[in-house]
N, C-alpha and C positions, 0 to 999 in steps of 0.2 A: 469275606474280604472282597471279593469280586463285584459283590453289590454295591457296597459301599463307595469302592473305585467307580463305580457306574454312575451311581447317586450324584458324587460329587465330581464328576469331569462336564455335564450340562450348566451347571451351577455357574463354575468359574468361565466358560463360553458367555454363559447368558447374561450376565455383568456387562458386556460390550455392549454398544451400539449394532443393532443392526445396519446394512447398505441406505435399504431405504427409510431409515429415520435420520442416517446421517446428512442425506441427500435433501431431505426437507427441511434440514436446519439450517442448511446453505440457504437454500430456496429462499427461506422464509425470512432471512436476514437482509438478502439483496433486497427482497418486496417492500421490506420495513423501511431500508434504507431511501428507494425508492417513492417511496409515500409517504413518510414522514420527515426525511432528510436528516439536519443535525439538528434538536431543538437549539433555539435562542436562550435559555436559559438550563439550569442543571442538567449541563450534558456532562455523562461519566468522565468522559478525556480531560474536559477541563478540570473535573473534580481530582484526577489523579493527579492535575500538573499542579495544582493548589498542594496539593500532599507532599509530590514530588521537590517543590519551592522552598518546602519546608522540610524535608532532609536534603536538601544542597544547602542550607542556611548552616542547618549543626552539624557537616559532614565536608564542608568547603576546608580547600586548601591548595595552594597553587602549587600542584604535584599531579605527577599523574596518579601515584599509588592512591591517592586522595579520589583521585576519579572512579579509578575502580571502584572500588568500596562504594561509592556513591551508586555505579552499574550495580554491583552484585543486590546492594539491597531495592535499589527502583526498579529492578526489574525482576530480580529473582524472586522478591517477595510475592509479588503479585503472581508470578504462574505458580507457586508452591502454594500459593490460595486457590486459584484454577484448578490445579489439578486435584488436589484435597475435595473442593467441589466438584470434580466432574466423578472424583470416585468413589463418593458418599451420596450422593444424591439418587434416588430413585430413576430408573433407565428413563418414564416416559417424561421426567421431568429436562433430562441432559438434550435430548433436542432444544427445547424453547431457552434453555438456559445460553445453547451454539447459536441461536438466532438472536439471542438479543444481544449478544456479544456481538455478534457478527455487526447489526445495526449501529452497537457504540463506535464500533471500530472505525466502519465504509462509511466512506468523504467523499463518492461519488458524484451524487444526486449534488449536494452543495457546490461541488467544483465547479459542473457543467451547467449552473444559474449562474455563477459570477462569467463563465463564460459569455454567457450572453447576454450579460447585464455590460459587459465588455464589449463586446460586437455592436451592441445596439450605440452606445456612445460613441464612437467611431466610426462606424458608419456614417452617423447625421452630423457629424465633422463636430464633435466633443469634446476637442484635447483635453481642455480642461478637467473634463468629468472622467477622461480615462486617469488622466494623472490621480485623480482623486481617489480613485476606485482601484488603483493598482495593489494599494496595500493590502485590499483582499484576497487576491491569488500571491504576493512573492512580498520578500523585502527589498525589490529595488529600486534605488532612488529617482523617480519619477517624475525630477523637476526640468529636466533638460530633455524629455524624450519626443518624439514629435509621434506621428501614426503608428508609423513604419513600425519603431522601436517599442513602442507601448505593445503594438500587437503580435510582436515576436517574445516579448514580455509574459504575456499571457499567454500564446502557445506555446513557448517551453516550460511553464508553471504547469498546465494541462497536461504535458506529457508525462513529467515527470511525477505531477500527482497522480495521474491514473495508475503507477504501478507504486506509490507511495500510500494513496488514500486506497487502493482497490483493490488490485491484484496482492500486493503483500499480506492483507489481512487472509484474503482468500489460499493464497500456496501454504501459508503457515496453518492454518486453520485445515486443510486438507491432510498436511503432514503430522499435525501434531494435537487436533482437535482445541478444544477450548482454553489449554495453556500455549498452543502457540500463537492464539490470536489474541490473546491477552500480551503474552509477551512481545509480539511483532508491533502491536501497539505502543506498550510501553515505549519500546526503544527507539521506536520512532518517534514518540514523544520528547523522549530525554535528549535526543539532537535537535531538535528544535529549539532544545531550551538552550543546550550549553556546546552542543557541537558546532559553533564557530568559530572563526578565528583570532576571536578577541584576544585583549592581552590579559582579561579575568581567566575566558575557557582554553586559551591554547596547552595549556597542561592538562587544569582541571579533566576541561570535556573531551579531550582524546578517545578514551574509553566507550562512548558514548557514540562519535563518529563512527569510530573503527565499529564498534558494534551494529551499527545502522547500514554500513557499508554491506558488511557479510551479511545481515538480515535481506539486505536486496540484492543480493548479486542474482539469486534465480527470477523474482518477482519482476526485475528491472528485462530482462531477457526473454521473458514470457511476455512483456510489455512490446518489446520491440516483435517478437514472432506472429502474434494477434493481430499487429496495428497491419501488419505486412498482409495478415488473411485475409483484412476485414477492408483496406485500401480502398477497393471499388465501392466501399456504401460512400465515399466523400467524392468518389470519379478521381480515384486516385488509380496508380498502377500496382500490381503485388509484389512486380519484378523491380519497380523503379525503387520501393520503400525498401525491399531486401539489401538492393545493391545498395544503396543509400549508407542505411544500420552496417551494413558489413565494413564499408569502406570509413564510416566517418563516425563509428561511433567510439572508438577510440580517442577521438580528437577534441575532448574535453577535459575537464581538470577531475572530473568524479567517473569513480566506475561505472557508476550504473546511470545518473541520470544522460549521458551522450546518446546510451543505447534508445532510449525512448526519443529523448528530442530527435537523435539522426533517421530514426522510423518515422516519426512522425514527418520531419520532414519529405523525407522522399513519398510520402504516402499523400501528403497536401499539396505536393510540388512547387515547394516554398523554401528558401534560404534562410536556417537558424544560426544562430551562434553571432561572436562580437565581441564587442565593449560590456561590461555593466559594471556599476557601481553601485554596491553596499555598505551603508554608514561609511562611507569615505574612502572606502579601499576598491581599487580599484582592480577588477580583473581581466582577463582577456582569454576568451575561447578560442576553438577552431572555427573555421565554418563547415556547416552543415546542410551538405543540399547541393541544387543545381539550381532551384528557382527564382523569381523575382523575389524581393523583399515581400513578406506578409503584409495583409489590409485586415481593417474592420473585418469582412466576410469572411476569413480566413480563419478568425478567430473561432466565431459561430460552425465552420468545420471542424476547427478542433475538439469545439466540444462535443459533436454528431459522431466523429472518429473515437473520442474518448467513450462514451456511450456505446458505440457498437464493441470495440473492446471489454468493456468492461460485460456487456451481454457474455460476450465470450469465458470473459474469466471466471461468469459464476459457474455456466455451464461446463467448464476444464474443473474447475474446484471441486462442485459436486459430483461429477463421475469421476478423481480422480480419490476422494473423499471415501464413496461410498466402496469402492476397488476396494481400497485398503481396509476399510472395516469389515470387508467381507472374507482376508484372508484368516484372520483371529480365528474366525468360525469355520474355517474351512478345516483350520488345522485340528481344530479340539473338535469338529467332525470324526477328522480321520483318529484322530487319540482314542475317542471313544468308543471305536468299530475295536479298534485293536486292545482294549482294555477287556471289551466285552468277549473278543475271541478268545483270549488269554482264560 
């Protein structure tokens, strides 16, 4: 009997990921991200949102309970496949499988190119081409805006993607390995689609919201604490981005993206927040900051600030990653000491 217990307490340890295979699938997913970016064509996300399109067609209903249901299955489907894969699958096969997830997921490397596809047109006095080019980073409407407002445009799009396209795949992905970056995806995807405040999704997408909301409250946070470490690569302060995030990140309409834009700002030394207008509706922020209005150049830091961030968050993600894979084995270490004492 004792053997047997022996036999089989290695077994079920050994199923897990080790630390460092965990840590290389992080690794390997930011380098993907980084080198290859998002392809222009058959990229996973868009494929799920084509799927996605198509259970909100046979599943629509101007109700929230209608929403839910739409949540439960866009989202839960897909990690109850994740996870099904990560627990059938062969151990050296579940790192490449965290990498290439990881690469579907991170929108990093793409963010910080429209960054500076942004910067560059502004600077050389482009209104025109920034208006044109704005629909790449946000949806807001672009036709009234002058520099100033284009390039506060694109660095709060930058901010808030850095812990929407980066950092959230990363915390989930640490926490919960290949279904929560499956999942953190997903539901980030699903507000994109329907979490506005249209008169179609203001029921429908509720679910959706609310669910993208909680998905970031830590991502969006670890967003703001990074931007505050990492300050000085833009000749920014750590103390100014701190005080900044503490005092004004409240003072937005979303939980979580104030925190990043008011980091960001006190870390650029730059005045975010305002007016904006999407599809017609208009909204009104706090402001954000102490500084002058953003330029062109400011843009191009944000996306250097975003980048040094996101350096960070792979390296917080993979030691954060590999910790936790490494208690599983610590335990059914000690299991087995005490099985075999027994």
């Amino acid at each position: 009997m004792r053997r047997a217990e022996r036999r089989r307490a290695p077994r079920s340890g050994g199923r897990r990921l080790g630390p460092v295979a965990v840590a290389a699938g992080f690794l390997a997913g930011a380098v993907a991200d980084a080198v290859f970016a998002d392809p222009a064509r058959f990229h996973p996300v868009a494929g799920y949102g084509r799927a996605a399109h198509t259970a909100e067609r046979l599943l629509y209903a101007d109700a929230r309970r209608a929403g839910v249901g739409f949540v439960a299955v866009a989202v839960g489907g897909p990690v109850l496949v994740a996870a099904a894969l990560e627990r059938r699958l062969p151990p050296p096969a579940r790192p490449v499988l965290l990498a290439a997830a990881l690469w579907a997921a991170l929108g990093g490397t793409s963010l910080r190119a429209e960054a500076t596809v942004m910067s560059r047109l502004l600077t050389a006095g482009d209104v025109a081409g920034g208006r044109a080019r704005l629909g790449h980073l946000c949806g807001r409407d672009p036709s009234g805006l002058d520099e100033p407002e284009l390039a506060r445009a694109a660095i709060e799009s930058v901010a808030e993607n850095t812990a929407d396209a980066v950092l959230g795949p990363l915390v989930w992905g640490a926490l919960l390995g290949l279904p929560g970056v499956v999942g953190y995806r997903a539901a980030n995807t699903l507000d994109a689609m329907v979490g506005h405040r249209s008169e179609r999704y203001l029921r429908f997408g509720w679910a959706a919201a609310r669910l993208d909301d909680v998905a970031n409250l830590l991502p969006a946070r670890l967003c703001a604490v990074l931007t505050a470490a990492v300050a000085p690569v833009v000749g920014g302060s750590r103390r100014e981005s701190w005080r900044t995030w503490r005092r004004d990140g409240d003072s937005h309409p979303s939980p979580n993206a104030g925190q990043c834009e008011a980091a960001f700002a006190g870390a650029l030394g730059v005045t975010l927040g305002g007016t904006n207008t999407y599809g017609g509706e208009v909204e009104t922020r706090g402001s954000l900051g102490d500084g002058p209005a953003p330029g062109g150049a400011d843009v191009a830091r944000a996306g250097d600030l975003s980048a040094a961030v996101s350096a960070a968050g792979v390296a917080v993600g993979a030691l954060a990653a590999a910790a936790l894979a490494a208690q599983p084995r610590r335990r059914a270490g000690r299991a087995g000491r005490a099985v075999g004492a027994a």
